[in-house]
C-alpha positions as CSV (number, residue, x, y, z in Angstrom):
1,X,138.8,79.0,76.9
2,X,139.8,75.3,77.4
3,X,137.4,72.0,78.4
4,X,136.6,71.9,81.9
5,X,136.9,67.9,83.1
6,X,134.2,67.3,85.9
7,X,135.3,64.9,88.7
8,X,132.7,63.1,90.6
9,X,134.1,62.4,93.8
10,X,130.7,61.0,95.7
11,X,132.9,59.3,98.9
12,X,134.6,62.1,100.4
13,X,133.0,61.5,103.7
14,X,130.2,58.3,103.1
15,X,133.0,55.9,102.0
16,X,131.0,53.1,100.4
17,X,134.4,51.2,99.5
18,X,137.7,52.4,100.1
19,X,139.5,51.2,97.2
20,X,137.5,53.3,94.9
21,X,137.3,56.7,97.2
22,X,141.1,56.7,97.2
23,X,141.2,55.8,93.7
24,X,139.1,58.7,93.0
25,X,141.0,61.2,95.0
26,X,144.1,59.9,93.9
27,X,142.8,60.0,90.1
28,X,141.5,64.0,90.4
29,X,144.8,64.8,91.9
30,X,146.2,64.0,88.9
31,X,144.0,65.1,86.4
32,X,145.3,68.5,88.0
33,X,148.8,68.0,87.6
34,X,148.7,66.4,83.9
35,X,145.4,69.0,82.6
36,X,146.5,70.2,79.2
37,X,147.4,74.0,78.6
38,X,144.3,75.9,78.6
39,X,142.1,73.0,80.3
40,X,141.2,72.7,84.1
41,X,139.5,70.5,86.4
42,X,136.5,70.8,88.8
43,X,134.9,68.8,91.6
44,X,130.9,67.3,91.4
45,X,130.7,66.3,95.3
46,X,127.7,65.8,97.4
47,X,125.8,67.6,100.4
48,X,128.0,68.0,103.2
49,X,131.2,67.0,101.7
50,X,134.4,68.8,101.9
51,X,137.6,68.2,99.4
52,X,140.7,69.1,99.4
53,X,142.5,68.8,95.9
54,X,144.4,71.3,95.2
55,X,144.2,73.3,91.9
56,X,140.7,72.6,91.6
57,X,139.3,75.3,89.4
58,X,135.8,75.1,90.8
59,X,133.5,72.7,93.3
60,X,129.9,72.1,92.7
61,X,128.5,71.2,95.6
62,X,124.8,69.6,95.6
63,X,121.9,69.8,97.2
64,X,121.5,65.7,98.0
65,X,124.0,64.1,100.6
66,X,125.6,60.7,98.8
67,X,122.9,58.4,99.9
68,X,120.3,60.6,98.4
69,X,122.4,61.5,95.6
70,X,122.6,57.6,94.7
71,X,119.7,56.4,94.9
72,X,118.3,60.0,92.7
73,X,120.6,59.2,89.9
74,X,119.9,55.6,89.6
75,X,116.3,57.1,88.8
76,X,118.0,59.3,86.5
77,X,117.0,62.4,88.6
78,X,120.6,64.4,88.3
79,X,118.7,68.1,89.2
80,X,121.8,71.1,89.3
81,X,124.4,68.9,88.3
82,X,124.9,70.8,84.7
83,X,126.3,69.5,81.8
84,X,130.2,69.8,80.1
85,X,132.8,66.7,80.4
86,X,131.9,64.7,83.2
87,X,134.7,61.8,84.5
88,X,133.2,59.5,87.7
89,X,136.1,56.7,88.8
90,X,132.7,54.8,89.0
91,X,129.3,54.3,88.0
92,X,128.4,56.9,90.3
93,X,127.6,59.6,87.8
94,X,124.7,61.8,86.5
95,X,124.0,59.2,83.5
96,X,120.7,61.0,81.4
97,X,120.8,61.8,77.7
98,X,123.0,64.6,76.6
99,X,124.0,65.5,73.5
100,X,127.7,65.5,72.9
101,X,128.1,66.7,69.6
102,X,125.9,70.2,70.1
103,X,126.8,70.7,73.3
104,X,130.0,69.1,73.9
105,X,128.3,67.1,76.4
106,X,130.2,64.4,77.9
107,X,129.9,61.2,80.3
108,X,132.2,58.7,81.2
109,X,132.0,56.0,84.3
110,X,134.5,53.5,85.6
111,X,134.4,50.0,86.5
112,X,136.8,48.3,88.8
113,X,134.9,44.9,89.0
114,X,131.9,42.5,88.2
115,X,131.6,41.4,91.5
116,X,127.8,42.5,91.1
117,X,127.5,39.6,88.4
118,X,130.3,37.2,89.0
119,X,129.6,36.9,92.8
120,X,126.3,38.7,93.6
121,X,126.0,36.8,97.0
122,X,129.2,38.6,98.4
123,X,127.4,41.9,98.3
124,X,124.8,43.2,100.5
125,X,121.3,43.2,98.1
126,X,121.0,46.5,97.7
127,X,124.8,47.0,96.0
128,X,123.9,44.3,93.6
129,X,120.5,46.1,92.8
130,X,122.1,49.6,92.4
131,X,125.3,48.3,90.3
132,X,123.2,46.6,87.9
133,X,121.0,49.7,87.6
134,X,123.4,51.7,86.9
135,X,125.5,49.7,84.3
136,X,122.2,49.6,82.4
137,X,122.2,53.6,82.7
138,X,125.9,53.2,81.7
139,X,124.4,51.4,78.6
140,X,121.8,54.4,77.3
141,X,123.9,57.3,78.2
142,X,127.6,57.1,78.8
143,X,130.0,57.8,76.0
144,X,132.4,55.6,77.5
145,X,132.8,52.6,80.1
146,X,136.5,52.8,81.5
147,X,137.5,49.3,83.1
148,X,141.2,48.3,84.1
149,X,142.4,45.8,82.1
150,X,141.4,43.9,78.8
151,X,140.0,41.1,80.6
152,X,137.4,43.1,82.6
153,X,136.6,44.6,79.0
154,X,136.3,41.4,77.2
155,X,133.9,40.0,79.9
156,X,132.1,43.1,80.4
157,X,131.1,43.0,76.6
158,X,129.8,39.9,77.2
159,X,127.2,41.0,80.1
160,X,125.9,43.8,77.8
161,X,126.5,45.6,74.6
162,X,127.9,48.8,74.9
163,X,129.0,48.8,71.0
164,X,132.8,49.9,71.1
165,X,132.6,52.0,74.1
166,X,134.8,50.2,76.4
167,X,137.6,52.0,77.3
168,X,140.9,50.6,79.2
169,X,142.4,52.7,81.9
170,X,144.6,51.3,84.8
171,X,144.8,51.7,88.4
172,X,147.3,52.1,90.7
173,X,148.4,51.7,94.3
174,X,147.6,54.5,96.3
175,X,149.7,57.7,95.9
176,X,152.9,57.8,98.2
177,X,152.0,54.1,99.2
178,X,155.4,52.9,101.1
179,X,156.3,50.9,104.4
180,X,155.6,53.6,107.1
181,X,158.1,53.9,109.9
182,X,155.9,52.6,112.8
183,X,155.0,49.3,111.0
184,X,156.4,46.8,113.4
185,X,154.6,48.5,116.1
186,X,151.3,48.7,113.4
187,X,151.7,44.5,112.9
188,X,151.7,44.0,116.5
189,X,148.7,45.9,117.1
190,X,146.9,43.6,114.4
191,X,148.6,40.6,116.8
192,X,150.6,39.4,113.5
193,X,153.1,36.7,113.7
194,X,156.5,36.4,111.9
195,X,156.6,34.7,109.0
196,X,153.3,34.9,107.2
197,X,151.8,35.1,103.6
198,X,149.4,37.3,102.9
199,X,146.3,35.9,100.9
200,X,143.2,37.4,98.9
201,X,140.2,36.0,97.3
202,X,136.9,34.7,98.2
203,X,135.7,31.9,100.6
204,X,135.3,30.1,97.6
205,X,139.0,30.5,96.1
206,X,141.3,30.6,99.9
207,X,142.0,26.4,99.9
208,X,144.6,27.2,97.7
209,X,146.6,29.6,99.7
210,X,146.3,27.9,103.0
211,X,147.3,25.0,101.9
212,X,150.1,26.8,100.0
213,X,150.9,28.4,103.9
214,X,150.9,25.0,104.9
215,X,153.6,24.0,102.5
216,X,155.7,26.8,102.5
217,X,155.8,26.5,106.4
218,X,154.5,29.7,107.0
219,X,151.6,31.1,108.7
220,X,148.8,32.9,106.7
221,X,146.9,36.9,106.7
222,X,143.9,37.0,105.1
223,X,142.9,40.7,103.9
224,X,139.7,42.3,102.9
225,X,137.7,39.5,104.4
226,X,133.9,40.4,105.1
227,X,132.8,41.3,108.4
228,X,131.4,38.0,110.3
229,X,134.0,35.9,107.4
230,X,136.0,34.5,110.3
231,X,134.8,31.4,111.4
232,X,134.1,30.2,108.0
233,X,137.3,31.1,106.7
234,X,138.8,29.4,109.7
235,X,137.0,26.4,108.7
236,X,138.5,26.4,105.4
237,X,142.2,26.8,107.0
238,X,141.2,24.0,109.0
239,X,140.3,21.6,106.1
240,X,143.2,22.6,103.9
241,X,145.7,21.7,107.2
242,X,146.8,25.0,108.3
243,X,145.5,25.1,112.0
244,X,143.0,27.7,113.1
245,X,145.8,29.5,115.1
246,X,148.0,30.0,112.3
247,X,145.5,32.2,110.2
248,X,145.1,35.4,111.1
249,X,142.0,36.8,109.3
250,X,141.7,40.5,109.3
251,X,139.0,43.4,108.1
252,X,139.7,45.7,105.1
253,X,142.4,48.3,106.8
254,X,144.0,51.7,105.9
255,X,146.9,51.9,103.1
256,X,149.3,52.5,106.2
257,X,148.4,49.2,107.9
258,X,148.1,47.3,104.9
259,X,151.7,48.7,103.9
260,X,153.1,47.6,107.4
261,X,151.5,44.2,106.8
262,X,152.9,43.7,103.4
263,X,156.5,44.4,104.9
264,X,156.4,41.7,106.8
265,X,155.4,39.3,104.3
266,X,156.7,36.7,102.5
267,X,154.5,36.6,99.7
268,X,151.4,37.5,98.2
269,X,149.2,34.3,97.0
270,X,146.3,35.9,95.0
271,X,143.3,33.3,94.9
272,X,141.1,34.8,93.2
273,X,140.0,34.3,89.3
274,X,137.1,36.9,89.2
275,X,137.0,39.9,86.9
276,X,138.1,42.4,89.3
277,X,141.1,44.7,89.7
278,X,143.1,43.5,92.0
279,X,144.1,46.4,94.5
280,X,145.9,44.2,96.7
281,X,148.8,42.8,94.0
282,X,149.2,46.0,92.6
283,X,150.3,47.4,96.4
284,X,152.5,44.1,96.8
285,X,154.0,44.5,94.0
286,X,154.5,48.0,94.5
287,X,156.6,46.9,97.9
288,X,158.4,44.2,96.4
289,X,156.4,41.4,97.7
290,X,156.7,38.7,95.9
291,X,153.4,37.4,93.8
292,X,151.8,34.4,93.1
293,X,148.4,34.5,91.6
294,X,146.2,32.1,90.4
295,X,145.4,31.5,86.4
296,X,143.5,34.6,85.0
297,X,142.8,36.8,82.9
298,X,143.0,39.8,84.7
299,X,146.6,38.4,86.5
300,X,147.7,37.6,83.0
301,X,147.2,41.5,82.2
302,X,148.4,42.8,85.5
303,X,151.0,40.9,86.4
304,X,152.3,40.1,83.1
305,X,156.2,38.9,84.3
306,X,156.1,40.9,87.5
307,X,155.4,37.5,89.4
308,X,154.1,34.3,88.7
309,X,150.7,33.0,87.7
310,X,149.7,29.3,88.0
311,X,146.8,27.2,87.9
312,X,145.1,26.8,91.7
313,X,146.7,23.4,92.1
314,X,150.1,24.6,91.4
315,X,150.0,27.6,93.9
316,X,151.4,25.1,97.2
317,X,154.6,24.8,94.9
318,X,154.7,28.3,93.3
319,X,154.6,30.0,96.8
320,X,157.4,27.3,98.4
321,X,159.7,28.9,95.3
322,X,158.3,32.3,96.1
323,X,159.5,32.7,99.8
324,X,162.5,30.6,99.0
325,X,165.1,30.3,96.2
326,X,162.9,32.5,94.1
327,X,162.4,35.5,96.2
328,X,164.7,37.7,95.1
329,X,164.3,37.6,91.3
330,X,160.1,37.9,91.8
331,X,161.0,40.9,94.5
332,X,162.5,42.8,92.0
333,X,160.3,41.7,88.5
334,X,157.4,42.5,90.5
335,X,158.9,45.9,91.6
336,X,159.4,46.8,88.2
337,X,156.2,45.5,87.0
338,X,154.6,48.1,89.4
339,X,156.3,51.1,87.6
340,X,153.6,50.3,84.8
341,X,150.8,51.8,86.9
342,X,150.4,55.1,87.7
343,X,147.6,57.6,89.0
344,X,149.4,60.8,86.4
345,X,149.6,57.6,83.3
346,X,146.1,57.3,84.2
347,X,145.0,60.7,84.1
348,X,146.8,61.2,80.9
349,X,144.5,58.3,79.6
350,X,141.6,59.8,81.0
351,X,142.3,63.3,79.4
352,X,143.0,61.4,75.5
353,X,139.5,59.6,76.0
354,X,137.6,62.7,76.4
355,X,139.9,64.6,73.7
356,X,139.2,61.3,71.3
357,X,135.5,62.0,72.2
């Protein structure tokens, strides 16, 4: 009989952070179309949870609904979860000692970002707390740490040891992720103007794409920006000369309205330098939105030629090029560049780590 690969997928119905759920729906989905002959693929989910993957070959449901069921395993308390190779797109994952070379016993987590270290004020307390607990259960007991890209690895080594056990596993937009046919009618319901670059980052990093809205003569869309964000990051518009009319901050929203938004962009400026992956260039690129991100490590790795990254103070200039003479050529680099990520490359990845373990 072949290895059985167990999927925790903990946000099925308590989505703590969309990215990730899709991610890890997306991620199972193709752990079932690339399993190896002989191997299959089952579900870990919580109380109350329903999922539909197909070709799932079993679902263990358990007893604690996700709340519970995080707040148990950061004590290490994983009771009926069973042993065998266990794959969270996460930390979220039954991290207690096991023995992998007796038993075959296996853990691996994921790490999309260090916002928890990097920018602990952005998250609520308690997200902060939990993260860092569970990294340091990461530390004792998983046999590998996947993160997205080199640079998230080399800084991650440098918050705690984990003694070659990083792993690097990329993400990618969300599966079937295209402009849906209602997207003019999905902009004007978010009251979005014509002629607008979209922007990312942190109250701390947006100066540098309003003011590179202000001198590309376009408006600006602000994504992913927290709840009760608005009049501060008006504020910042303000000061960087892009009037408070002209920026349109908006909530995190579903892949179709984020799809219909990039559509009708010019650009995407990326502000942001943190260790993170960033969801948002990947799905731009994906569209053929042309990219501008700001110097980094983790835009070196992503976006590699696929678009262009430049120092903060150069991003006014970079983005004039961008909706102008340069469109075209970064439209179709960063189209290409997208090609690079996929959920079934991942899955293969994810598959060879457990085989290599």
């Amino acid at each position: 009989m072949g290895a059985r690969l167990r999927v925790v997928l903990d946000q099925l119905t308590h989505v703590v952070d969309p990215d990730h759920a899709s991610a890890a729906s997306d991620l199972a989905t193709a752990l079932v179309s690339t399993a190896p002959s002989g191997c299959a693929v089952e579900a870990i989910i919580p109380a109350g949870s329903e999922v539909r993957i197909p070709g799932l070959a079993d679902v263990r449901r358990l007893s604690l609904a996700r709340r519970e069921l995080a707040a148990s395993w950061q004590l290490g308390i994983v009771p009926g979860v069973g042993g065998g190779l266990i794959h969270s797109a996460t930390l979220m994952a039954p991290l207690v000692r096991h023995d992998r070379v007796h038993d075959h016993d296996q853990t691996t987590v994921t790490l999309w970002d260090l916002h928890a270290w990097e920018s602990p004020n952005a998250l609520p307390k308690a997200a902060v707390t939990w993260q860092r607990a569970m990294l340091k259960r990461a530390v004792k007991h998983a046999d590998a740490v996947v993160v997205p890209s080199h640079a998230v690895g080399e800084r991650l080594a440098e918050i705690v040891k984990l003694k070659g056990r990083i792993r690097v596993i990329s993400g990618a937009a969300p599966t079937g992720f295209v402009v849906p046919l209602d997207a003019v009618a999905r902009r004007a319901s978010l009251s979005l103007p014509s002629g607008y670059v979209v922007l990312t980052g942190t109250a701390e990093s947006l100066d540098a794409g309003f003011r590179a809205a202000v001198a590309s003569g376009k408006e600006a869309v602000v994504l992913d920006a927290p709840e009760g964000a608005e009049p501060r990051f008006a504020e910042i518009a303000a000061a960087a000369g892009l009037p408070e009319s002209r920026a349109h901050v908006r909530g995190p929203l579903s892949a179709d309205d984020r799809a219909a938004v990039f559509a009708g962009a010019s650009a995407l400026v990326a502000t942001s330098a943190l260790a993170a992956w960033p969801w948002r260039v990947i799905e731009a690129m994906t569209l053929g939105v042309p990219v501008v991100a700001v110097e980094s490590g983790v835009h070196r790795d992503v976006i590699a030629d696929g678009g262009v990254v430049v120092d903060p103070s150069d991003v006014p200039s970079a983005v004039e090029d961008a909706v102008g003479d340069g469109a075209r050529r970064l439209s179709v680099l960063g189209a290409d560049r997208s090609r690079s990520f996929s959920w079934l490359g991942a899955a293969e990845r994810v598959w060879g780590l457990h085989a290599d373990l």
